[in-house]
C-alpha positions as CSV (number, residue, x, y, z in Angstrom):
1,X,-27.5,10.7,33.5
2,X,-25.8,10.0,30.4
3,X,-22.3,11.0,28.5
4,X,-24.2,10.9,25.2
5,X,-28.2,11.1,24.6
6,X,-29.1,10.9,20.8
7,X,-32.1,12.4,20.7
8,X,-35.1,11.6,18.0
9,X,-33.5,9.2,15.3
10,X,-34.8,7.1,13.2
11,X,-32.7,3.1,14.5
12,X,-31.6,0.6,12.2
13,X,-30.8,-1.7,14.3
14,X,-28.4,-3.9,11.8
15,X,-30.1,-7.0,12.1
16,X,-32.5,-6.1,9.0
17,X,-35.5,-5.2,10.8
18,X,-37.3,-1.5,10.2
19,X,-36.7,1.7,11.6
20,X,-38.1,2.8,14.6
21,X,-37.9,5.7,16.7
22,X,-36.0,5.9,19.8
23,X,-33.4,7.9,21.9
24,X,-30.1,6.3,22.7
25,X,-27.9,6.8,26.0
26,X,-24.6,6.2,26.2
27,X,-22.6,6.1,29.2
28,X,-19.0,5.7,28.8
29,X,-18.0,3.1,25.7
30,X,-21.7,1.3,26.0
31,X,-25.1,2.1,25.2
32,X,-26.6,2.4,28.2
33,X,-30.3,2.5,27.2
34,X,-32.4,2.9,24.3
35,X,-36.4,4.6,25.0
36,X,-37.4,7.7,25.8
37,X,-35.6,10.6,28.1
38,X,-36.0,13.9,28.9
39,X,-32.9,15.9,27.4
40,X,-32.2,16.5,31.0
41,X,-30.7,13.3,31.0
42,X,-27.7,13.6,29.1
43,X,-24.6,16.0,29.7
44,X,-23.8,15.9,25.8
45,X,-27.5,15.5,23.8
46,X,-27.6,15.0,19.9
47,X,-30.4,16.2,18.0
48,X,-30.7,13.4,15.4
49,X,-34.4,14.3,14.2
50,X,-34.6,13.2,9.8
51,X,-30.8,10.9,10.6
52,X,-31.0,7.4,10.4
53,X,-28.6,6.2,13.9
54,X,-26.8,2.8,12.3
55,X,-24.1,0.9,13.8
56,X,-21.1,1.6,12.6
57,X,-19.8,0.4,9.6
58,X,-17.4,-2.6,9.8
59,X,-14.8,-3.3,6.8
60,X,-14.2,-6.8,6.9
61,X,-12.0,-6.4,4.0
62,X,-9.0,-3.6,4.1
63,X,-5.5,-2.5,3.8
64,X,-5.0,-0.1,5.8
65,X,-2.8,-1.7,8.3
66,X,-0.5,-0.5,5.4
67,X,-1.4,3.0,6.0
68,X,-3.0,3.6,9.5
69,X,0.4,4.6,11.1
70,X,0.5,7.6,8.7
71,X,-2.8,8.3,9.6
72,X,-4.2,7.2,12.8
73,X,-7.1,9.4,12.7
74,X,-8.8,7.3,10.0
75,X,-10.1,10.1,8.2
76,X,-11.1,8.6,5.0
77,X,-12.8,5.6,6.7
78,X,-14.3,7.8,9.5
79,X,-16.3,10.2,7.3
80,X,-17.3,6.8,5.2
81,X,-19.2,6.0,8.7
82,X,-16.6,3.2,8.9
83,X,-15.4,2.7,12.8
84,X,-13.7,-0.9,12.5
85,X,-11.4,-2.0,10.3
86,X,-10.6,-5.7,9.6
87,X,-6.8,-5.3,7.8
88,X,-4.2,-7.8,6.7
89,X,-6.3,-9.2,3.4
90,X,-5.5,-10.8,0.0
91,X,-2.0,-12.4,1.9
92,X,-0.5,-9.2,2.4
93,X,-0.4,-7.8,6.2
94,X,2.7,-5.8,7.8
95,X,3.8,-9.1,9.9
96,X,5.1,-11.5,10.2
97,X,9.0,-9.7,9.7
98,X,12.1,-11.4,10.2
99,X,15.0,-8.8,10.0
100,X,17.2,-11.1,7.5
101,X,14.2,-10.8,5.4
102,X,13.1,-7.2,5.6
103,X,14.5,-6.0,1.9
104,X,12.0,-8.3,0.1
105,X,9.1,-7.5,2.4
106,X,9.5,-3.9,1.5
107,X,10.2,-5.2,-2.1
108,X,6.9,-7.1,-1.7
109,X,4.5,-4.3,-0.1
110,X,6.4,-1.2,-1.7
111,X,3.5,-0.2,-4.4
112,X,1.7,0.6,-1.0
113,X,1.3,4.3,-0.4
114,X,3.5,6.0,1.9
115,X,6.6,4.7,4.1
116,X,6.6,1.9,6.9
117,X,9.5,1.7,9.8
118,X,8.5,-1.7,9.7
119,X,10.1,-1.8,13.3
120,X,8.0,-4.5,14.9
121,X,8.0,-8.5,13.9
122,X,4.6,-9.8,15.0
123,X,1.2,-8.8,15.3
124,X,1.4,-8.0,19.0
125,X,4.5,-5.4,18.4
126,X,3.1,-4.2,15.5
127,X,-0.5,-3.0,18.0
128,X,1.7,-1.7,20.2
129,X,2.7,1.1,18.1
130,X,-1.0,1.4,16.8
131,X,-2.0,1.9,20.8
132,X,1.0,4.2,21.2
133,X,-0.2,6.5,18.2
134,X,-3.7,6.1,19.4
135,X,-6.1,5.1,16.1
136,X,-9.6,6.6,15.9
137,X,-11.2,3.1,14.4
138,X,-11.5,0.1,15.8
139,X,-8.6,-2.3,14.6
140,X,-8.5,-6.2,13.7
141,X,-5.6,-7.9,11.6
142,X,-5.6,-11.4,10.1
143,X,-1.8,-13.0,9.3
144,X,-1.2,-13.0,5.5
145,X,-0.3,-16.5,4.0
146,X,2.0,-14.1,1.9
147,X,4.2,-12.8,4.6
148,X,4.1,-15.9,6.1
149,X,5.8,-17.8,2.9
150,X,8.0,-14.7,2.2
151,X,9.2,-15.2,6.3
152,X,10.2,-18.5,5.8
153,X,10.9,-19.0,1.8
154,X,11.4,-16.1,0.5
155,X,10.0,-15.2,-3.1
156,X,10.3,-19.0,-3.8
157,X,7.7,-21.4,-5.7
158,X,9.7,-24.3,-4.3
159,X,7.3,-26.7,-2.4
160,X,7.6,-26.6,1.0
161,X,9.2,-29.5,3.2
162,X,8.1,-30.5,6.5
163,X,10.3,-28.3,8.6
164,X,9.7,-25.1,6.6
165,X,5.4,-25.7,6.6
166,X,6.1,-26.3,10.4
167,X,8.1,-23.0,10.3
168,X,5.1,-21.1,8.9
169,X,2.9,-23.0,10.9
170,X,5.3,-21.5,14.2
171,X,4.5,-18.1,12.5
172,X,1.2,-18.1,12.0
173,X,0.3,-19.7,15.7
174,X,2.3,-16.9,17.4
175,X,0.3,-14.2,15.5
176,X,-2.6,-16.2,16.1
177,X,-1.9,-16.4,19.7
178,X,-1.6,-12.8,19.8
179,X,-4.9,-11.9,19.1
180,X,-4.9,-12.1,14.7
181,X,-8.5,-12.8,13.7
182,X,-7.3,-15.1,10.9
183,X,-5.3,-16.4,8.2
184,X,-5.5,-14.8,5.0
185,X,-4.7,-16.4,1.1
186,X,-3.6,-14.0,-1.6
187,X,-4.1,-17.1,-4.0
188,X,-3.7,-14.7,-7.3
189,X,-0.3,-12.9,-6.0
190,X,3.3,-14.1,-5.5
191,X,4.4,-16.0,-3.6
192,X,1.2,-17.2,-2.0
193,X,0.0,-18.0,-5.6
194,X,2.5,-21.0,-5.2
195,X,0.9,-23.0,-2.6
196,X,0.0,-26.4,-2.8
197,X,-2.9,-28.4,-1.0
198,X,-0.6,-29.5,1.4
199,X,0.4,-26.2,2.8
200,X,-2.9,-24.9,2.9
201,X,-4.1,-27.4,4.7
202,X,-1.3,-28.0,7.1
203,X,-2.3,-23.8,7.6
204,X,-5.7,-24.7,8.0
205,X,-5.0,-27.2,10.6
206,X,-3.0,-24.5,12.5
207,X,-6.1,-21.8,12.5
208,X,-8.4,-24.8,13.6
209,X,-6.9,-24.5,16.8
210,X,-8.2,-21.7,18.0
211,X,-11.7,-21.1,18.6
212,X,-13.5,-17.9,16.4
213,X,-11.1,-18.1,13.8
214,X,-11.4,-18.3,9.6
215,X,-9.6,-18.4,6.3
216,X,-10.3,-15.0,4.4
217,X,-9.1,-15.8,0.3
218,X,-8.7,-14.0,-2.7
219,X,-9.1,-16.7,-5.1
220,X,-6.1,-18.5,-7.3
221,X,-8.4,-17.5,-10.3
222,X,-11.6,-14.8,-11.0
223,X,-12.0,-15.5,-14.2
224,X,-12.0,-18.7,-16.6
225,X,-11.0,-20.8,-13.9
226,X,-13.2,-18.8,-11.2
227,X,-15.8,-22.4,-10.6
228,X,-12.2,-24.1,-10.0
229,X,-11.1,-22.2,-7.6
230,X,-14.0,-21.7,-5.5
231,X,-14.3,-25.6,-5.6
232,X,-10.8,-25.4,-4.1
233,X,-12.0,-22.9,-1.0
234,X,-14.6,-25.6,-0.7
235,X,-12.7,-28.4,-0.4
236,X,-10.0,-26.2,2.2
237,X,-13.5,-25.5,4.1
238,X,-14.3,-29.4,4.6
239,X,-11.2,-30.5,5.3
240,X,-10.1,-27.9,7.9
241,X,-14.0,-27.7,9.4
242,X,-13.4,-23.8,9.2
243,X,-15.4,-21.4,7.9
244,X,-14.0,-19.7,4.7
245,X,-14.6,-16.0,3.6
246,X,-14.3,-15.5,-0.5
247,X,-13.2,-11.7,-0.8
248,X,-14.5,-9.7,-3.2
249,X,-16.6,-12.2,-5.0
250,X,-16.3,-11.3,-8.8
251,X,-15.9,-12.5,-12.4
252,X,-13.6,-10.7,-14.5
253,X,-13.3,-10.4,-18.2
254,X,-16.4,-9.5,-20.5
255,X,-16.5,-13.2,-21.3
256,X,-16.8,-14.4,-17.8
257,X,-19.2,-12.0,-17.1
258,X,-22.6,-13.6,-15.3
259,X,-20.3,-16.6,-13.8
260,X,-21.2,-15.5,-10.3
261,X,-24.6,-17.0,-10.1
262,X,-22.6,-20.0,-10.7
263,X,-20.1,-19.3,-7.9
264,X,-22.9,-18.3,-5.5
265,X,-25.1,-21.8,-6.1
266,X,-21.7,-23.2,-5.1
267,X,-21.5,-21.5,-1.6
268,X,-25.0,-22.1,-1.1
269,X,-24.5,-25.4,-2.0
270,X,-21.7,-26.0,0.1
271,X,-23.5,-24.2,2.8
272,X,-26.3,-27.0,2.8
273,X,-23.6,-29.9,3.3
274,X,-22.8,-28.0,6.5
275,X,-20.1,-25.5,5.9
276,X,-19.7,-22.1,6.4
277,X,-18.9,-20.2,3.3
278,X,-19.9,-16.1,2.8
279,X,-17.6,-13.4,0.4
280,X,-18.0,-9.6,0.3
281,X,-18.3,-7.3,-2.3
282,X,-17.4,-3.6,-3.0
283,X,-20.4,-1.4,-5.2
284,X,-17.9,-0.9,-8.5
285,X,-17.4,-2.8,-11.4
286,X,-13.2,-1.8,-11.3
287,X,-10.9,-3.6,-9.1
288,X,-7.5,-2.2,-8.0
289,X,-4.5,-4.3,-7.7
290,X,-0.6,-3.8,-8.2
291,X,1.5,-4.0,-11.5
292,X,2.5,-7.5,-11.0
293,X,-0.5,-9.0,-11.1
294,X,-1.0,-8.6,-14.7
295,X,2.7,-10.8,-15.5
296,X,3.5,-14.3,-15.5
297,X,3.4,-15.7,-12.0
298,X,6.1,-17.6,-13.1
299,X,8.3,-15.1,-13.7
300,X,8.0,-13.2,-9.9
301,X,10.0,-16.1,-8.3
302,X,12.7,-13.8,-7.4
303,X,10.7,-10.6,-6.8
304,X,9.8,-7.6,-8.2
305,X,13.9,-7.4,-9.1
306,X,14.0,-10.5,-10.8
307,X,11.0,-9.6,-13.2
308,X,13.0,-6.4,-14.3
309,X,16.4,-8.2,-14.5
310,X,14.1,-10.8,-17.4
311,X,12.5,-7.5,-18.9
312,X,15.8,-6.4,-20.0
313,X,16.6,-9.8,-21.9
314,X,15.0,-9.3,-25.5
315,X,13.6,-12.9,-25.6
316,X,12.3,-12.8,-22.2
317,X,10.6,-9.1,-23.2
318,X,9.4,-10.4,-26.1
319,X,7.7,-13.6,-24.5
320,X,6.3,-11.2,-21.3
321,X,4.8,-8.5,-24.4
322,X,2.9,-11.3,-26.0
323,X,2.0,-12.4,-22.5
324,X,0.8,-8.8,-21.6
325,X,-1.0,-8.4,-25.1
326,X,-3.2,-11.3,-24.5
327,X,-4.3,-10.2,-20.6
328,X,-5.5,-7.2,-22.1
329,X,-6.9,-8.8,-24.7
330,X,-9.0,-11.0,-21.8
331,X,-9.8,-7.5,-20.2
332,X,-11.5,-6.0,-23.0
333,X,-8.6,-4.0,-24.3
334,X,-5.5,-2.2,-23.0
335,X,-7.7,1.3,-22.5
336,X,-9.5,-0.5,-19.2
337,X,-5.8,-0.9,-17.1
338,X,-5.5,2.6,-15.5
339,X,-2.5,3.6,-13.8
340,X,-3.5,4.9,-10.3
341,X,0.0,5.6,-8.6
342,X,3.7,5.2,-9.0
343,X,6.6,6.6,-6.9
344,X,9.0,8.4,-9.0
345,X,8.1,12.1,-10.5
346,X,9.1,10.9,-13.9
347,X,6.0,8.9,-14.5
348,X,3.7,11.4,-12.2
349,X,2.0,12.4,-15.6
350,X,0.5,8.8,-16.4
351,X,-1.4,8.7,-13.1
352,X,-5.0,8.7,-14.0
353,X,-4.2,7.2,-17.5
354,X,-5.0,4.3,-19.5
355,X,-2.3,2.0,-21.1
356,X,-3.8,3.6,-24.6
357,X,-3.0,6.9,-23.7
358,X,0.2,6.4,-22.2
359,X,1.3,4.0,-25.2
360,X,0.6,7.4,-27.2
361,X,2.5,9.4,-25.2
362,X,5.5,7.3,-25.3
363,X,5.1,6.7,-28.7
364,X,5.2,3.1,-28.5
365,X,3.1,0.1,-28.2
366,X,1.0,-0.9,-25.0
367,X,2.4,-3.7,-24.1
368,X,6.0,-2.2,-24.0
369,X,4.7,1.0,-21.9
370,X,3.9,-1.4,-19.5
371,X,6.9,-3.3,-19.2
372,X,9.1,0.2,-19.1
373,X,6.5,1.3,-16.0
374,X,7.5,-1.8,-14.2
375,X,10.8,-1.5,-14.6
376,X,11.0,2.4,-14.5
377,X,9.2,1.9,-11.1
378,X,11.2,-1.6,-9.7
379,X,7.3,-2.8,-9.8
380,X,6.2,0.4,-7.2
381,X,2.6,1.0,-9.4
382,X,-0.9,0.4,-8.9
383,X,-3.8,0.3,-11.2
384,X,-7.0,0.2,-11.8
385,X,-8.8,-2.9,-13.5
386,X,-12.3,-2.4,-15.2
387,X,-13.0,-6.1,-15.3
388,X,-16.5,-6.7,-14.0
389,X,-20.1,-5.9,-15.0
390,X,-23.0,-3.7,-12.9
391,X,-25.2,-6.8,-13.3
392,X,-22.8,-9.3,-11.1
393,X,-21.8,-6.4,-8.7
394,X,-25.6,-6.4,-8.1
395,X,-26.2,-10.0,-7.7
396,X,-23.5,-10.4,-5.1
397,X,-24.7,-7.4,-3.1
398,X,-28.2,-8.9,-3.0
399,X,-27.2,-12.2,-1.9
400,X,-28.0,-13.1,1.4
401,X,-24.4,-14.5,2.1
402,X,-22.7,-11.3,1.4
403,X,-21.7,-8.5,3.2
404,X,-20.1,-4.4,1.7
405,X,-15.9,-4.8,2.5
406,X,-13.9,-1.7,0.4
407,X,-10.9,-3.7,-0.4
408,X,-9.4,0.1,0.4
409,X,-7.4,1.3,2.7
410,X,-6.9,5.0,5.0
411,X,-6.2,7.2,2.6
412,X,-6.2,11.2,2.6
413,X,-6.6,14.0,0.5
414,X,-3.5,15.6,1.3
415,X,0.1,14.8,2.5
416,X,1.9,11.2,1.7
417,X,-1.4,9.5,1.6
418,X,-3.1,11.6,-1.2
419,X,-0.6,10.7,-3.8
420,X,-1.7,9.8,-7.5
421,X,-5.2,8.4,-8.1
422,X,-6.2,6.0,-6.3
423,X,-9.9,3.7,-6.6
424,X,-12.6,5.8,-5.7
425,X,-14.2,3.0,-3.0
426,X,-11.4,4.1,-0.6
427,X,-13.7,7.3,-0.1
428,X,-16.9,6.4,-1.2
429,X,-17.5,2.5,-0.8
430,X,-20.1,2.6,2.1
431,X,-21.9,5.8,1.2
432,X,-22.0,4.4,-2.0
433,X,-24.2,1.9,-1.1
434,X,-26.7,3.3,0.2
435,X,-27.0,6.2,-2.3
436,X,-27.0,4.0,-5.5
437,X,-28.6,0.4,-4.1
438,X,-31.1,1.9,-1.8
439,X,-32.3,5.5,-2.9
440,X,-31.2,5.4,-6.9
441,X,-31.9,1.9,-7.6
442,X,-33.5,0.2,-5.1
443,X,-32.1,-3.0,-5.3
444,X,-31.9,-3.1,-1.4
445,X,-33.7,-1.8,1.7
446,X,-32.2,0.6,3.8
447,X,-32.2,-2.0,6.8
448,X,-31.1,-4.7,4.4
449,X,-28.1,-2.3,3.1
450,X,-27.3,-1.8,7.2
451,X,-27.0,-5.1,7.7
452,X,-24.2,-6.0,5.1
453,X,-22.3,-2.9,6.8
454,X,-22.7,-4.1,10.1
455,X,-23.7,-6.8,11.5
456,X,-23.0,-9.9,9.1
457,X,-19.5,-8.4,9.4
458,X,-19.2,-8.5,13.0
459,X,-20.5,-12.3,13.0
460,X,-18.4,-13.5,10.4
461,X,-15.8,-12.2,11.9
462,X,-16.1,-12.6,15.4
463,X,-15.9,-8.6,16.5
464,X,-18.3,-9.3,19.6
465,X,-20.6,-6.2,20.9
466,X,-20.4,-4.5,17.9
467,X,-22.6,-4.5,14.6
468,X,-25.8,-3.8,16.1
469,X,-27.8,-1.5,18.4
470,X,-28.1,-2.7,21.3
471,X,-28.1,-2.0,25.1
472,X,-24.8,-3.0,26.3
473,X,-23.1,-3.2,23.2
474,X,-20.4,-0.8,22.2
475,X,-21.4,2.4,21.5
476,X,-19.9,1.7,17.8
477,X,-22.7,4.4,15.7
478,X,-23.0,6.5,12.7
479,X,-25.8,8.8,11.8
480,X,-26.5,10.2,8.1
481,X,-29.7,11.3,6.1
482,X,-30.8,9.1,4.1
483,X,-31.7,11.7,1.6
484,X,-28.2,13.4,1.4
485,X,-25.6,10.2,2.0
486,X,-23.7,10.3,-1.1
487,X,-20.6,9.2,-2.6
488,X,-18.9,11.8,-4.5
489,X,-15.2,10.4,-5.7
490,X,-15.3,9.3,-9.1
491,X,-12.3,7.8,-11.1
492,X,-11.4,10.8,-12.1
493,X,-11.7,12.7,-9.1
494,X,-11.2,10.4,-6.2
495,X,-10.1,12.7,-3.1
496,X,-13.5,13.8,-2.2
497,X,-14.8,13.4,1.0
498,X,-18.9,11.9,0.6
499,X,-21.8,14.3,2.2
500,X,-24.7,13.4,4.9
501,X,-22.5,11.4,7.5
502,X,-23.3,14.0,10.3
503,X,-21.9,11.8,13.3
504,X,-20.0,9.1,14.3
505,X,-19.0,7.5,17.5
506,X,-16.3,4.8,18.1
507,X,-16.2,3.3,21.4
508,X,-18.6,6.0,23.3
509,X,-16.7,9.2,21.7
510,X,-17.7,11.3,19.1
511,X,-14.9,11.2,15.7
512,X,-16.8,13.3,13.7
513,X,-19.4,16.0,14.3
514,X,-22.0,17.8,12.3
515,X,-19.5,16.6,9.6
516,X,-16.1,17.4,11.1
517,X,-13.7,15.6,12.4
518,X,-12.9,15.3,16.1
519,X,-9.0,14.9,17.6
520,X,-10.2,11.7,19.4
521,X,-8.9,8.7,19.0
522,X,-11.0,6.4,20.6
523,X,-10.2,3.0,18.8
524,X,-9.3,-0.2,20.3
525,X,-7.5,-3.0,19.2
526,X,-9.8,-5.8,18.9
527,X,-9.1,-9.7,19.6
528,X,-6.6,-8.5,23.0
């Protein structure tokens, strides 16, 4: 007898081979057994004839350690088919805390959505309260490179000595200890932007003492300088023997379009000399990122505060415009940054707009309109980046060394979490891909598509018994027709739920049925 029979679906198994017809038993958190029963056999039976039963989506590449406390129930990710979620990416992650230091880390994360107690220091505290709540996905954190330097350095691009690399090494192996999957580089963001080789690889040598562990980076540079900087992951890769993850492999800026071909001979190359080098990708040619990113790096060496206190200096605002003028320039034009969300109601009514129509309704140039957002907001905006091309989104996707990760995070469409605008891929990523690249397009196969959500995820990142259907393994699953799965947030409307996930199971229990959402709250922490 079984908790669960799923009854006449079509299994993809994850590993990229065909569909094929089978029932599925599931006792407790397993599957039990995969053949053919009698509907006798289970106490709960799901009629999944014309649904294709997948594993469950794994996002190797999210921030929604950020925002799963305000929602545990994960609904965003859930009805994406998503039932584990790999947080703490680009350097950012909600630990390490030191309480001397606790101003700048909310200086540092505050263009997140929502509010944080932050009342935990470490990874292990910080699960504690997850388990309390109760989560419905499956949870895994790496340790971001930027808390870690914030910990110990502040907002500093000093170089670090020997006692304060051995204080974020102390860091970093405690988290570690804990059960963190990883250490994580936000190469392109303050302060992590201002490591050296030395620290990274002192880092390295840190993670390379624990078995199953990696570096995850966003790269120091996507754009002119994006060959540099993967040769730089390549070289952190051979010197530390670990394998590195490139996050959202891209090339920004129309004339850097077509450079990832380039970047993607580079892994395969370093791939042959006996590394282990793979990125991700999300299905949209915009990024999202916060305000900062588009200043001077060199100018967010005391914070978001600091960068305001130089705005209001004429000569510094006149050097920063110029600055800002030519990055957009680099974009394409100022009308492809979109703001998605700030925090004060003053500056509600430019959510959803380009820099060309708020300029307008300011009545002033772009360039200054962004500078008086930053300042108006102490840095608290994010937006939207149209920086890539369909043609490179598609050539990652295909690429046997990638896998689907959202770079999103558990949002909502109402309450703190449905605030401004946000990128449509934290609603629509994973259906995404199998509505445009399988049935519109055809650039992959279903099973292929299935794979990059599942199991390539779970290898890379060591999530054991999970990623593919098999007896024993967790009984991790989401069923959808093929013919209805469908994105529907857009840029312009991104609070929309997608259509044809019917089912989803995390860890044996139903989260979502016949397209609604169950109370349970089945996840685990992962890595403990």
């Amino acid at each position: 007898m079984f908790d669960i029979l799923i009854r006449g679906g079509a299994i993809i198994d994850g590993t990229g081979k065909e569909a094929y017809g089978a029932d599925l038993g599931i006792s407790g958190h397993t599957i039990a057994a995969i053949g053919q029963f009698d509907p006798s056999m289970g106490a709960l039976v799901i009629d999944a004839r014309g649904l294709i039963v997948s594993p469950g989506f794994i996002d190797p590449h999210t921030h929604s350690d950020f925002t799963i406390l305000q929602d545990p129930s994960g609904e965003s990710k859930i009805r994406q088919g998503v039932t584990t979620e790999v947080a703490g990416n680009c350097g950012y992650s909600v630990f390490p805390v030191k309480p001397e230091r606790l101003s700048q880390v909310k200086e540092y994360t505050d263009f997140f959505p929502g509010e944080l107690s932050w009342q935990w220091s470490d990874y292990e505290s910080f699960v504690k309260e997850l388990a309390a709540f109760g989560i419905a996905p499956n949870f895994a954190s790496h340790v971001g490179h930027g808390m870690l330097r914030l910990a110990v350095m502040g907002f500093s691009d000093e170089i670090p000595g020997t006692e304060k690399i051995e204080e974020m090494s102390r860091h970093l192996r405690t988290n570690l200890e804990q059960g963190a999957r990883g250490l994580s580089l936000g190469l392109a963001y303050a302060p992590g932007c201002y490591a050296r080789k030395e620290e990274l690889l002192a880092l390295g040598r840190v993670v390379k003492g624990f078995s199953n562990r990696l570096i995850t980076v966003h790269l120091r540079n996507e754009g002119d300088h994006l060959f540099e900087a993967v040769s730089e992951m390549l070289e952190l890769a051979e010197k530390t023997g670990l394998p590195v993850h490139l996050c959202h492999l891209k090339a920004s800026g129309l004339k850097n379009w077509g450079k990832v071909a380039g970047a993607l001979e580079m892994m395969e190359d370093g791939n042959r000399k006996g590394l282990e080098i793979t990125c991700d990708v999300y299905p949209y040619v915009a990024g999202n990122t916060l305000i900062a990113y588009l200043f001077p790096k060199e100018d967010l060496t005391e914070g978001t505060h600091g960068l305001v206190a130089r705005l209001r200096q004429d000569s510094e605002r006149r050097r920063i415009g110029d600055y800002l003028t030519a990055t957009a320039a680099h974009m394409g034009g100022w009308e492809n940054i979109r703001v998605a969300s700030v925090k004060t109601a003053k500056n509600k009514v430019w959510e959803g707009k380009n820099l060309v129509e708020i300029a307008r309704g300011k009545g002033c140039d772009e360039a200054t309109a962004l500078m008086e957002l930053f300042e108006e907001e102490e840095g608290a905006v994010m937006v939207i980046l149209f920086l890539m091309n369909e043609e490179d989104v598609e050539a990652v996707l295909c690429h046997p060394l990638s896998m689907v990760g959202s770079d999103g995070k558990i949002l909502s469409v109402e309450g703190p979490l449905s605030e401004g605008m946000p990128h449509p891929r934290n609603f629509g990523a994973y259906p995404r891909v199998i509505a445009r690249y399988v049935r519109e397009k055809r650039t992959l196969t279903l099973p292929q598509a299935v794979q990059k959500m599942t199991s390539l995820a779970a290898k890379r990142f060591f999530i054991t018994r999970r990623g593919e259907i098999r007896e024993g393994f967790y009984a991790d699953l989401t069923l959808f027709d093929p013919e209805r799965i469908q994105d529907k947030a857009t840029f312009d409307a991104p609070k929309q739920y997608p259509d044809g996930i019917e089912y989803v199971l995390v860890n044996g229990q139903l989260v979502l049925e016949k397209g609604k959402r169950t109370s349970a709250r089945p996840g685990k922490i992962l890595g403990r």
